[in-house]
N, CA, C and O atoms as a MOPAC input file, in Angstrom:
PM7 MOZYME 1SCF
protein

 N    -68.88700 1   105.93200 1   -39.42700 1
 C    -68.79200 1   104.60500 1   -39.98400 1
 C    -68.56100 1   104.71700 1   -41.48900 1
 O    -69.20400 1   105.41300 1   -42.27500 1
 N    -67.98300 1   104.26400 1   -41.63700 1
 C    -67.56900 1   104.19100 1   -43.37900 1
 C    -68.14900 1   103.11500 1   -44.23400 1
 O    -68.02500 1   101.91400 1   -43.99500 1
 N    -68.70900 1   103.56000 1   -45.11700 1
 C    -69.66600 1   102.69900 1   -46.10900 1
 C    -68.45800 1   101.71800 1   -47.26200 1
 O    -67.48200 1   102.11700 1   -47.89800 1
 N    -68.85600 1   100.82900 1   -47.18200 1
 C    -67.84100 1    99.76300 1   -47.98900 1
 C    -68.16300 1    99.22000 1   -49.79000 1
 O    -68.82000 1    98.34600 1   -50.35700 1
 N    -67.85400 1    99.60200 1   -49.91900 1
 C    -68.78400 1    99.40200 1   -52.02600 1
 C    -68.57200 1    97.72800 1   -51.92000 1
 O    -67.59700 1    97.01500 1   -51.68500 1
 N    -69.89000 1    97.49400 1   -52.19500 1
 C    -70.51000 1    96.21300 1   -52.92000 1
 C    -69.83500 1    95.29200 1   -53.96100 1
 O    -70.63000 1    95.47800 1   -54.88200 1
 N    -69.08300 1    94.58100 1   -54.37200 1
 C    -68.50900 1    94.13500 1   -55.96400 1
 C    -69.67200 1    93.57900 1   -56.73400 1
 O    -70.64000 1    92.95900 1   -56.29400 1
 N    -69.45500 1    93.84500 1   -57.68700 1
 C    -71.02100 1    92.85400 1   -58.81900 1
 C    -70.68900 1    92.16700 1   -58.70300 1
 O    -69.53200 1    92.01500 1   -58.30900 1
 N    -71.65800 1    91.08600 1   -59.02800 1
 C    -71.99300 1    89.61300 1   -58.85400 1
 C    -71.12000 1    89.27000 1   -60.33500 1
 O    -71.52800 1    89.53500 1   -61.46600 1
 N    -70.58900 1    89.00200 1   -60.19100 1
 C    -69.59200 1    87.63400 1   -61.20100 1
 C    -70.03800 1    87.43000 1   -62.51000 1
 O    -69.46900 1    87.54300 1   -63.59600 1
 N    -71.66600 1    86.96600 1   -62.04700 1
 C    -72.39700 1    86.68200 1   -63.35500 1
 C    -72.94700 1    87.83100 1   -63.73500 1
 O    -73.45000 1    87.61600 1   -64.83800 1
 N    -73.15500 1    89.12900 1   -63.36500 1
 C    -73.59700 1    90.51800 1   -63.64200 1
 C    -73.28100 1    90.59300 1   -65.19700 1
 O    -72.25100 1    90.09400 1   -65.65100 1
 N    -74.02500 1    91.10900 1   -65.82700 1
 C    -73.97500 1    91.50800 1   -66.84400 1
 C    -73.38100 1    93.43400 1   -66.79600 1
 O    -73.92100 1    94.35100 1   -66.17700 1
 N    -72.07300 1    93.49500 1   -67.72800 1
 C    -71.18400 1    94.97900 1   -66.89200 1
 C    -71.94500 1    95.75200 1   -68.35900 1
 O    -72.08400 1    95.15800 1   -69.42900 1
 N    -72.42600 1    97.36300 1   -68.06500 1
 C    -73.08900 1    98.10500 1   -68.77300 1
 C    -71.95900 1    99.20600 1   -68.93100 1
 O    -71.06900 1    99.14000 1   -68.08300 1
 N    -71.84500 1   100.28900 1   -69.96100 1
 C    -71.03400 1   101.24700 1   -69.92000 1
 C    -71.76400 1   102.38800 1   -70.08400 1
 O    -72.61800 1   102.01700 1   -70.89000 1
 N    -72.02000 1   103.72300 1   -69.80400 1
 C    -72.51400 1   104.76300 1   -70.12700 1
 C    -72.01700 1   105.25000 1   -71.75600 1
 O    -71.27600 1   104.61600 1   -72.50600 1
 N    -72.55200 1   106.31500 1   -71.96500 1
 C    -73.11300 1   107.11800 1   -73.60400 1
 C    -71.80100 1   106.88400 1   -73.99300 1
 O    -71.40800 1   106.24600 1   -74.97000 1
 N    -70.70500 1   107.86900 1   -72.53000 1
 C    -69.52500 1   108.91700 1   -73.22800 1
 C    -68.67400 1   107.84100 1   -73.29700 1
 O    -67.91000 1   108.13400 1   -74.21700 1
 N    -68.30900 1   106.59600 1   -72.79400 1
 C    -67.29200 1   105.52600 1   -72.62900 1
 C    -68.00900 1   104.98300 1   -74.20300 1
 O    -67.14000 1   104.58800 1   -74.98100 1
 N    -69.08900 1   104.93200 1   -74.61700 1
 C    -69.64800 1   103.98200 1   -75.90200 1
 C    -68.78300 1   105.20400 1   -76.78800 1
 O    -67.67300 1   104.88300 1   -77.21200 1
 N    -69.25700 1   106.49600 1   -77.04300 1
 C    -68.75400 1   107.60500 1   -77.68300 1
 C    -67.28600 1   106.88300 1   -78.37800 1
 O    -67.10400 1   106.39000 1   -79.49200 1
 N    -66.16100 1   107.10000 1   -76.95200 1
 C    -65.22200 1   106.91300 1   -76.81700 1
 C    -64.67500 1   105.75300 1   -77.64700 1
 O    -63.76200 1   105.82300 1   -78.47000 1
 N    -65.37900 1   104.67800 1   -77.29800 1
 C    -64.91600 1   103.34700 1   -77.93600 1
 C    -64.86100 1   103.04800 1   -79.46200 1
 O    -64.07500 1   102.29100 1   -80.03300 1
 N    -66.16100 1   104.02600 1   -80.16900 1
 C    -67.00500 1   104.03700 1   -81.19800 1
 C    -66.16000 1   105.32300 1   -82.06700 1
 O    -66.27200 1   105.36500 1   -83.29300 1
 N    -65.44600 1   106.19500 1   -81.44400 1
 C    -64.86100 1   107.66500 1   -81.79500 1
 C    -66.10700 1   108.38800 1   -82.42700 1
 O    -66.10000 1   108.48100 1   -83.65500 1
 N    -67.31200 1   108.97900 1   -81.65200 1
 C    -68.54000 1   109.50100 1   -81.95400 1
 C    -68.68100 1   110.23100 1   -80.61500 1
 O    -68.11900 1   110.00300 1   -79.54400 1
 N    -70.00600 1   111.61500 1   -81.11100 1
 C    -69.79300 1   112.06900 1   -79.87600 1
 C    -70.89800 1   110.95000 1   -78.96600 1
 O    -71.42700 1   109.86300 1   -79.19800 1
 N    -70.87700 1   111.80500 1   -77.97600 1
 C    -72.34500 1   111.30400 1   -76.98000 1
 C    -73.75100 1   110.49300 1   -77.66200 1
 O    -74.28700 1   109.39000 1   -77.76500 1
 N    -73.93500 1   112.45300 1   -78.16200 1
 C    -75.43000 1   112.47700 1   -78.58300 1
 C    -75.32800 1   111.55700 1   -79.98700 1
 O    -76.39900 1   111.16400 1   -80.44900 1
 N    -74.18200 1   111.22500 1   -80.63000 1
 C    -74.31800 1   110.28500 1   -81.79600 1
 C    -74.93100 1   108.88900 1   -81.05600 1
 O    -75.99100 1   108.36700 1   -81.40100 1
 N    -74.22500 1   108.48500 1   -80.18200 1
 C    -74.65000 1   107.36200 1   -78.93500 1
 C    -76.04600 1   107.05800 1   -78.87400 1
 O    -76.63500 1   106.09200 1   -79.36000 1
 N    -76.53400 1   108.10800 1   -78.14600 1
 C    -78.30700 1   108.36500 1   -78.20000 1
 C    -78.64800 1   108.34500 1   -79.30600 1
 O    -79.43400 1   107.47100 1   -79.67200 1
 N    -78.18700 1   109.25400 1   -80.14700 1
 C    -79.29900 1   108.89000 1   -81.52200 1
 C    -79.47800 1   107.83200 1   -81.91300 1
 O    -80.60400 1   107.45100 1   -82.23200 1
 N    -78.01100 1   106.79600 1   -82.02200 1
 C    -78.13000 1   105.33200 1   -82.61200 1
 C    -78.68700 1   105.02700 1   -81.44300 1
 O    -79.70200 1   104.67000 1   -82.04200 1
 N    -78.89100 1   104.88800 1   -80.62600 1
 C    -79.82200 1   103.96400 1   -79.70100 1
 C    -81.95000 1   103.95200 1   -80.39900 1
 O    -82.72300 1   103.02600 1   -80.64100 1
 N    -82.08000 1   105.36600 1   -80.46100 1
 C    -82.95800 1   105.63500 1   -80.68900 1
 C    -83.39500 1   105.00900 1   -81.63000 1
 O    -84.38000 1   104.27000 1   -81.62700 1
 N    -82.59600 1   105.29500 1   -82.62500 1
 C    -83.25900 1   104.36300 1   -84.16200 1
 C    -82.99800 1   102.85600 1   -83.86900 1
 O    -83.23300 1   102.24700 1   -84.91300 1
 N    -82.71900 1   102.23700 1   -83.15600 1
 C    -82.21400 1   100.63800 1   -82.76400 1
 C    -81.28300 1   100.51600 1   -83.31700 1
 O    -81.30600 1    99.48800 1   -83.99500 1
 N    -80.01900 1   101.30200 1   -83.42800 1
 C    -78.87000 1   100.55000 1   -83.78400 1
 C    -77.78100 1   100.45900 1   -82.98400 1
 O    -76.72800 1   100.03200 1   -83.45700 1
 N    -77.87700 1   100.85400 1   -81.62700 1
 C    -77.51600 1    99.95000 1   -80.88900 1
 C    -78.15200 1    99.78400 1   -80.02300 1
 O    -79.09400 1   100.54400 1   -79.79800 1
 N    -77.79600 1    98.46800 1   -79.02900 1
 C    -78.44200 1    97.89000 1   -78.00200 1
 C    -78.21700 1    98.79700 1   -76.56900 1
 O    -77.17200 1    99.20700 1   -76.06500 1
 N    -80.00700 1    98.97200 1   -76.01100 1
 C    -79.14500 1    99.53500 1   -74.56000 1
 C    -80.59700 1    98.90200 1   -73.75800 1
 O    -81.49900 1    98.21500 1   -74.23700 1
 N    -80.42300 1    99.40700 1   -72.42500 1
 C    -81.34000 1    99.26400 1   -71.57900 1
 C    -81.85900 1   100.68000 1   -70.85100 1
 O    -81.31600 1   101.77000 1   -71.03400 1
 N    -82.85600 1   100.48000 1   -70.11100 1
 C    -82.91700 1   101.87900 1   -69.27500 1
 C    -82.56000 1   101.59100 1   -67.93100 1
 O    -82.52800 1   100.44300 1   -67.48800 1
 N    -82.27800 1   102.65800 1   -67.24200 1
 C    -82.18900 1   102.74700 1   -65.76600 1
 C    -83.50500 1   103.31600 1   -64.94600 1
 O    -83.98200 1   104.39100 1   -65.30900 1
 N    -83.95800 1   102.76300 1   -64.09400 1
 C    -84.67300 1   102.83900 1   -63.59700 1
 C    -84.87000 1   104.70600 1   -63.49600 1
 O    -85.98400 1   105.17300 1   -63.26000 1
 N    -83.68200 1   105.59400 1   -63.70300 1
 C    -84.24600 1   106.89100 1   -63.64200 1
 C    -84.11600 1   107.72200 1   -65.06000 1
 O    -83.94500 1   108.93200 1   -65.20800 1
 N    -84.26100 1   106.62700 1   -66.11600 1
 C    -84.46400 1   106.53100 1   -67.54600 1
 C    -83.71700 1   106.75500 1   -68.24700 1
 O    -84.22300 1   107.23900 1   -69.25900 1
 N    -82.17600 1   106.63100 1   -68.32700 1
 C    -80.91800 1   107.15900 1   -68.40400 1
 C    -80.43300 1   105.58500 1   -69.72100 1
 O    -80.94200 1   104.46800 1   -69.63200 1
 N    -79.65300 1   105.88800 1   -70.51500 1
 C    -79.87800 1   104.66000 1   -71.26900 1
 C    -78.44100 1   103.72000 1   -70.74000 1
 O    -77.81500 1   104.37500 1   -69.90600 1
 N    -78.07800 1   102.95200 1   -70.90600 1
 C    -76.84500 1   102.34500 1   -70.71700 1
 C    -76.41300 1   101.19700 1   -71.05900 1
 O    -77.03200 1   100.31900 1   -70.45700 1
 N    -75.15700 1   100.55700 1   -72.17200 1
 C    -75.33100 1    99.81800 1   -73.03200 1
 C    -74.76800 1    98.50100 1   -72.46700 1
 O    -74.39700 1    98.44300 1   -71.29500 1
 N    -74.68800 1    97.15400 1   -73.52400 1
 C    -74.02500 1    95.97700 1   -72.63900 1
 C    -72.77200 1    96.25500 1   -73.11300 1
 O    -72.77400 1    96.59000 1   -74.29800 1
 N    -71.39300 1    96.21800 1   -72.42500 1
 C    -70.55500 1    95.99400 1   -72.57300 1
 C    -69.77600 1    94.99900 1   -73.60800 1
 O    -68.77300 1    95.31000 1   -74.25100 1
 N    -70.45500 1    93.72000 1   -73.63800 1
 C    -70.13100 1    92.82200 1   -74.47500 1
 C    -70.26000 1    93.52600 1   -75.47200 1
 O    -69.21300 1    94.03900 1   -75.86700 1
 N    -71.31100 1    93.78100 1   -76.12400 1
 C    -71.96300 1    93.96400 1   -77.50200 1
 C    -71.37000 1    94.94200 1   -77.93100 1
 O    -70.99200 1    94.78300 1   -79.09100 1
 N    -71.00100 1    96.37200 1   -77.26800 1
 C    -70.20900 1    97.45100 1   -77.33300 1
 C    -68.80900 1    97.12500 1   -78.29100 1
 O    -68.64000 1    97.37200 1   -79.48500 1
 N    -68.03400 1    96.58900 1   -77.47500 1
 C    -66.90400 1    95.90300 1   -77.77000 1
 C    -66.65300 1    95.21700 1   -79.21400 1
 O    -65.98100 1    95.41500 1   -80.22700 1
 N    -67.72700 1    94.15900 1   -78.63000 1
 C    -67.92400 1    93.12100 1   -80.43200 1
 C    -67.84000 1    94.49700 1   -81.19000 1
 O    -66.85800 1    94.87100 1   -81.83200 1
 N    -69.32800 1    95.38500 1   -80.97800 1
 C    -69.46200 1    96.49500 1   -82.49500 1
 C    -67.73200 1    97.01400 1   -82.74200 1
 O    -67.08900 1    96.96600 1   -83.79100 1
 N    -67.31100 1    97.48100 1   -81.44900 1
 C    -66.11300 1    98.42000 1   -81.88700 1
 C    -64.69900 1    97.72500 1   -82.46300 1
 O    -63.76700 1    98.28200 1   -83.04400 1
 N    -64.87000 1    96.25300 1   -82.08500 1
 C    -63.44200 1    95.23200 1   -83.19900 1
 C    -64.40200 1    94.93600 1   -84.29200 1
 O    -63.93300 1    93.86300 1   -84.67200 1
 N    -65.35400 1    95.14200 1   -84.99900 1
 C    -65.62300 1    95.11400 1   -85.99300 1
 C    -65.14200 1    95.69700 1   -87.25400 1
 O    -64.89300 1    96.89700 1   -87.37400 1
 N    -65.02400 1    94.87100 1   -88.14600 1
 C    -64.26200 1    96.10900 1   -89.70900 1
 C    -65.03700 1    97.22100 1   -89.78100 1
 O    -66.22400 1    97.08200 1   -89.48700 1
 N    -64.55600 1    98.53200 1   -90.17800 1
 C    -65.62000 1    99.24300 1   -90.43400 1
 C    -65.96400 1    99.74400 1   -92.27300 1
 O    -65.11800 1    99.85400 1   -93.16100 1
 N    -67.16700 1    99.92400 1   -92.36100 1
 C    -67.13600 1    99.97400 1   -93.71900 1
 C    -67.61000 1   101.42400 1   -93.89200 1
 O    -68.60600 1   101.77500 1   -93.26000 1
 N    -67.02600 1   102.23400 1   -94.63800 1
 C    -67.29400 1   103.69300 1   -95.05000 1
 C    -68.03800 1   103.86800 1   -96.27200 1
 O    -67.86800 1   103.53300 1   -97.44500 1
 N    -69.14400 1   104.66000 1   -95.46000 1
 C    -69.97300 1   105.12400 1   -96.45200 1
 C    -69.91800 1   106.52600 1   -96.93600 1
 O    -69.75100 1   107.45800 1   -96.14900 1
 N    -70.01900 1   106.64900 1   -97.88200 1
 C    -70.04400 1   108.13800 1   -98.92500 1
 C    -71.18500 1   108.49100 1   -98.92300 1
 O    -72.08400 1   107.66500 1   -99.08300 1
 N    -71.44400 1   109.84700 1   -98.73800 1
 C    -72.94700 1   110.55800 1   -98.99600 1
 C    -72.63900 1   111.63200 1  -100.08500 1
 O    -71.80700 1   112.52800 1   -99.95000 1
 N    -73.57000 1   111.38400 1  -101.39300 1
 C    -73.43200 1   111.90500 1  -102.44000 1
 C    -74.31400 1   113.35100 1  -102.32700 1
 O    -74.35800 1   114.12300 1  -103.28500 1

């Protein structure tokens, strides 16, 4: 019998993993995690403690201007 995948619910709120945030952000992974850590960006956990971010918010951050900072 062949198992049939589920579609999310419409109103689902869609999450992306580290390496797709990485990607979007041009950072690695573990840059991902770290900003999560310090709260700068938004994520949630997974029930097997894995972090994973909102999509929306992702997005907004990554069409944002970016402003470059210099370290003296």
């Amino acid at each position: 019998m062949l198992h049939q995948r589920t579609r999310p619910l419409p109103d689902a709120e869609a999450f992306l993993y580290p390496a797709h945030v990485a990607d979007l952000l041009h950072v690695t992974p573990k840059t991902v995690t770290r900003w999560a850590q310090q709260g700068l960006l938004p994520h949630r956990r997974t029930l097997g403690g894995h972090r994973r971010y909102p999509a929306a918010a992702i997005h907004q951050l990554a069409a944002s201007p970016v402003q470059e900072v210099r370290v003296r």
